[in-house]
N, CA and C atoms as a LAMMPS dump frame, in Angstrom:
ITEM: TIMESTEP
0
ITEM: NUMBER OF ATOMS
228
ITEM: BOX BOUNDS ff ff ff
-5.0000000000000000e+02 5.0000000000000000e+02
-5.0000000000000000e+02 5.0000000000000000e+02
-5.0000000000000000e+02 5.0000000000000000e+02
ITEM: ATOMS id mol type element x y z
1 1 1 N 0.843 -1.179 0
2 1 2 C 0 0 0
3 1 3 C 0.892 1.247 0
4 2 1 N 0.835 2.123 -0.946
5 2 2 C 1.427 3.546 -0.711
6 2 3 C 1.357 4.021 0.285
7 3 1 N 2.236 4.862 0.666
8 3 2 C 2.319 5.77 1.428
9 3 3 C 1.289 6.537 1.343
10 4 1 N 1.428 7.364 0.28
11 4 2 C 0.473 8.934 -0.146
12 4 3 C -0.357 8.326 -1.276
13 5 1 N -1.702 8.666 -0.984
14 5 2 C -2.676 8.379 -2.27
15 5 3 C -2.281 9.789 -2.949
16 6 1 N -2.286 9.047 -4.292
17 6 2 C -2.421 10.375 -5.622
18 6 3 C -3.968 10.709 -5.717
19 7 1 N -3.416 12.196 -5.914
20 7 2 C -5.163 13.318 -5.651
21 7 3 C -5.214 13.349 -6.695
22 8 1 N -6.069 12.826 -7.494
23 8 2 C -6.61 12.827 -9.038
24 8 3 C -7.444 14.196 -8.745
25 9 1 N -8.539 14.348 -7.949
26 9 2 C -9.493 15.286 -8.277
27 9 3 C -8.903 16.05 -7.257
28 10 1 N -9.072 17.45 -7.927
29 10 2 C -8.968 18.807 -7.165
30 10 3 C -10.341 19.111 -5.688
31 11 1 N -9.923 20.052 -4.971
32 11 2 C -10.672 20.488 -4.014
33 11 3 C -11.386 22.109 -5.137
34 12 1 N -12.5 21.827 -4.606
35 12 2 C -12.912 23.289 -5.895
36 12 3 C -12.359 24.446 -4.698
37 13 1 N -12.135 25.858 -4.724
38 13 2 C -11.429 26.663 -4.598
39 13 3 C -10.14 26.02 -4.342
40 14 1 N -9.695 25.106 -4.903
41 14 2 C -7.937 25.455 -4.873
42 14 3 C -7.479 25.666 -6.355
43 15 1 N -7.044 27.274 -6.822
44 15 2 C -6.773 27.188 -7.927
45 15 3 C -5.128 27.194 -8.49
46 16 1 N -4.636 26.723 -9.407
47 16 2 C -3.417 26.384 -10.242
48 16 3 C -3.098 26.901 -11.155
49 17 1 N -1.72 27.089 -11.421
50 17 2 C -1.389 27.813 -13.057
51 17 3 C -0.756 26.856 -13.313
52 18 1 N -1.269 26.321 -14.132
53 18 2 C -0.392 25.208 -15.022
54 18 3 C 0.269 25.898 -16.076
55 19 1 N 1.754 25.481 -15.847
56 19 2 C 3.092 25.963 -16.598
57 19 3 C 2.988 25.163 -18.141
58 20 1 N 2.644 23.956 -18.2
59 20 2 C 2.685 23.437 -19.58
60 20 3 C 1.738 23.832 -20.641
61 21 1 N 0.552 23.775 -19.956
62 21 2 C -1.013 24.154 -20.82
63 21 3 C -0.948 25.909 -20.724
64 22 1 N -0.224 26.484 -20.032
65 22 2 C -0.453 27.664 -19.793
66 22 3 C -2.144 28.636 -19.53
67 23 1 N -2.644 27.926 -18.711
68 23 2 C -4.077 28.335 -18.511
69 23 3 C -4.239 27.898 -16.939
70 24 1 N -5.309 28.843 -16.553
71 24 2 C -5.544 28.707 -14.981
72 24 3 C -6.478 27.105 -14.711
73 25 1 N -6.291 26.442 -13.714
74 25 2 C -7.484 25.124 -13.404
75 25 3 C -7.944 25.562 -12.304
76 26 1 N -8.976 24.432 -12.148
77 26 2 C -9.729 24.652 -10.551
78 26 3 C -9.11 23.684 -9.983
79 27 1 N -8.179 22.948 -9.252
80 27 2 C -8.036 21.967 -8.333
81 27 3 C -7.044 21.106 -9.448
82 28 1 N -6.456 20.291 -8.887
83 28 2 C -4.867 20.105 -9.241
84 28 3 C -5.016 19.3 -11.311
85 29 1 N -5.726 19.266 -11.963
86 29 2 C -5.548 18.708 -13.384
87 29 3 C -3.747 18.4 -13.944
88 30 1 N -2.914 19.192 -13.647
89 30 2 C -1.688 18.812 -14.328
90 30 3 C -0.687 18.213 -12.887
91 31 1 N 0.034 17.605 -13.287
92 31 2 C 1.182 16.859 -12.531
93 31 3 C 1.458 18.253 -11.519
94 32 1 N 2.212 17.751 -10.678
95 32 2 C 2.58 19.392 -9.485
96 32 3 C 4.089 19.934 -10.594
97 33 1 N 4.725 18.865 -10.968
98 33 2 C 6.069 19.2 -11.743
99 33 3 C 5.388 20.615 -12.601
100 34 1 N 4.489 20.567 -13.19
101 34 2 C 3.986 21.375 -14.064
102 34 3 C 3.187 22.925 -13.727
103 35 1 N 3.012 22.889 -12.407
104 35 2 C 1.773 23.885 -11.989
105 35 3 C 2.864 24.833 -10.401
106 36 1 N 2.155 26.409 -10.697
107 36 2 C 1.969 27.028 -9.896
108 36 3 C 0.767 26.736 -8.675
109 37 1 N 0.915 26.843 -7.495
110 37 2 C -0.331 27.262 -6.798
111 37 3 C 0.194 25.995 -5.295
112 38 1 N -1.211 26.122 -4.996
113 38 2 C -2.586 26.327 -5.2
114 38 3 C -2.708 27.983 -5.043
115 39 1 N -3.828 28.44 -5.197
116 39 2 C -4.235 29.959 -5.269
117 39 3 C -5.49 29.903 -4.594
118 40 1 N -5.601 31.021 -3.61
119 40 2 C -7.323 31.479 -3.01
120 40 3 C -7.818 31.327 -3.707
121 41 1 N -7.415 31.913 -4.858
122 41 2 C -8.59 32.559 -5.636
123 41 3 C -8.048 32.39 -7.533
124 42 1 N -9.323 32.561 -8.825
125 42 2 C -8.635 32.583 -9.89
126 42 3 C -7.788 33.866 -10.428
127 43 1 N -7.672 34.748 -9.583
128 43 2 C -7.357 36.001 -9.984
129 43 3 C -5.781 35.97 -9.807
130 44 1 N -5.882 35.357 -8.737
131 44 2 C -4.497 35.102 -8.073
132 44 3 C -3.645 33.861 -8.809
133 45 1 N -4.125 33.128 -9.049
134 45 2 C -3.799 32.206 -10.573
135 45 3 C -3.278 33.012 -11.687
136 46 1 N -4.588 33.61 -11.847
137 46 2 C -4.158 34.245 -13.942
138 46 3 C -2.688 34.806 -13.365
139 47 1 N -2.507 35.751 -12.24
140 47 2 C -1.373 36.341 -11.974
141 47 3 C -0.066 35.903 -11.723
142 48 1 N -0.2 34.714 -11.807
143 48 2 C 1.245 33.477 -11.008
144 48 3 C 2.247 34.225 -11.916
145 49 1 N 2.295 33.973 -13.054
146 49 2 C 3.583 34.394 -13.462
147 49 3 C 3.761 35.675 -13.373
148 50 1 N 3.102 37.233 -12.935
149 50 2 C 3.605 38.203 -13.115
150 50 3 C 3.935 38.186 -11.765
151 51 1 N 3.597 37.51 -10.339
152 51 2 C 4.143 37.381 -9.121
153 51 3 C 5.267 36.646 -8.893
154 52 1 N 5.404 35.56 -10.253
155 52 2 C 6.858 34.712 -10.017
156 52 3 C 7.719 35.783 -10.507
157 53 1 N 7.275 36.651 -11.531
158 53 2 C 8.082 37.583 -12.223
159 53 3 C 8.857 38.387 -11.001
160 54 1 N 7.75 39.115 -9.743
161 54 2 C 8.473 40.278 -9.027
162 54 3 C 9.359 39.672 -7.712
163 55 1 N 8.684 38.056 -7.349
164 55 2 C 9.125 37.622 -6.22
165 55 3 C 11.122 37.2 -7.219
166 56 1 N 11.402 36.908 -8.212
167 56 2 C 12.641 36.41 -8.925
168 56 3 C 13.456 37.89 -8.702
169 57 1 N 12.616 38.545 -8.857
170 57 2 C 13.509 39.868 -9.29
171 57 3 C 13.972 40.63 -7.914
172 58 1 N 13.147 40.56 -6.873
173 58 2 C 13.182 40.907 -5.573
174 58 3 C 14.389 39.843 -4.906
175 59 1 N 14.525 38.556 -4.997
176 59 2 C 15.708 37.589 -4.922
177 59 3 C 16.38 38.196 -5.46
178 60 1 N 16.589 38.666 -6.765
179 60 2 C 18.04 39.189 -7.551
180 60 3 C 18.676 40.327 -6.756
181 61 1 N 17.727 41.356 -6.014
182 61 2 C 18.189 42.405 -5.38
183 61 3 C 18.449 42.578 -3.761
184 62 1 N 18.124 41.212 -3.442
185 62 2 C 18.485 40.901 -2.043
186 62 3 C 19.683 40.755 -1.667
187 63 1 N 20.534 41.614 -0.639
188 63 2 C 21.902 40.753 -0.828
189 63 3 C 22.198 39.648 -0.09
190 64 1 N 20.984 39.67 0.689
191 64 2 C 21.188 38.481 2.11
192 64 3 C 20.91 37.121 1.383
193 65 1 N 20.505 37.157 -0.003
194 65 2 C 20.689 36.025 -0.979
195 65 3 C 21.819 35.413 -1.687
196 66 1 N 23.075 36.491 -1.635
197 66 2 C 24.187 36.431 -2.532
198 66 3 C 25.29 36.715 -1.776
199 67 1 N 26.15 35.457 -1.918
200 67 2 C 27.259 35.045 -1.484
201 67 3 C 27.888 36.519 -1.79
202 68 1 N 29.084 37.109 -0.916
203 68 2 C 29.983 38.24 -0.823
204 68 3 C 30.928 38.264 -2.421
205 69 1 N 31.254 39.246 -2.516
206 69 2 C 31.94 39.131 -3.886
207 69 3 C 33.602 38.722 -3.335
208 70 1 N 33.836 38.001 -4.53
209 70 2 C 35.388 37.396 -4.316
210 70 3 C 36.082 38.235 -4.754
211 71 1 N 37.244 38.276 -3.433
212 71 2 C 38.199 39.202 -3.597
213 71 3 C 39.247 38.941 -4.62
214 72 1 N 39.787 39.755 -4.667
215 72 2 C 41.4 40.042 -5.579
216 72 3 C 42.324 39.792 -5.044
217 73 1 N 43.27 38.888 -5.22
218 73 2 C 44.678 39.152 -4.462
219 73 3 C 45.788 40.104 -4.983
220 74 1 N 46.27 40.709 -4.782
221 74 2 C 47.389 41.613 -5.111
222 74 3 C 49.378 40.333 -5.402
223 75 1 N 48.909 39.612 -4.685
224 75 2 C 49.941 38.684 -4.857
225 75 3 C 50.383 37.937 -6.254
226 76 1 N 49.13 37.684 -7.145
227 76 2 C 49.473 37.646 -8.347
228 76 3 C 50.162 37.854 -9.484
């Protein structure tokens, strides 16, 4: 017996952005490899990628994300 049963059917308000089909679902339809979410709401879905967009870019400008810059030696 498995461990974890596979959730074929979605819970209705849990919504997804599926990355392959590129369209919002109600409750899980594509593999998790494939999908944003879950989401409150569908609004918050259609939006996944312009929120993956600001949360990537907000990482890029963090410095508490990025290793110190490597120094120079003068010994060279």
């Amino acid at each position: 017996m498995p461990l974890f049963k596979k959730r074929t059917v979605g819970k209705p308000g849990e919504w997804y952005y599926c990355l392959e089909h590129k369209k919002v679902e109600e409750g899980p339809e594509c593999p998790a490899k494939d999908r944003f979410g879950p989401y409150a709401s569908r609004q918050e879905a259609e939006h996944a990628m312009q929120t993956a967009r600001e949360r990537n870019l907000e990482w890029e400008n963090d410095p508490k994300w990025h290793d110190a810059p490597a120094t120079t030696s003068d010994d060279d």
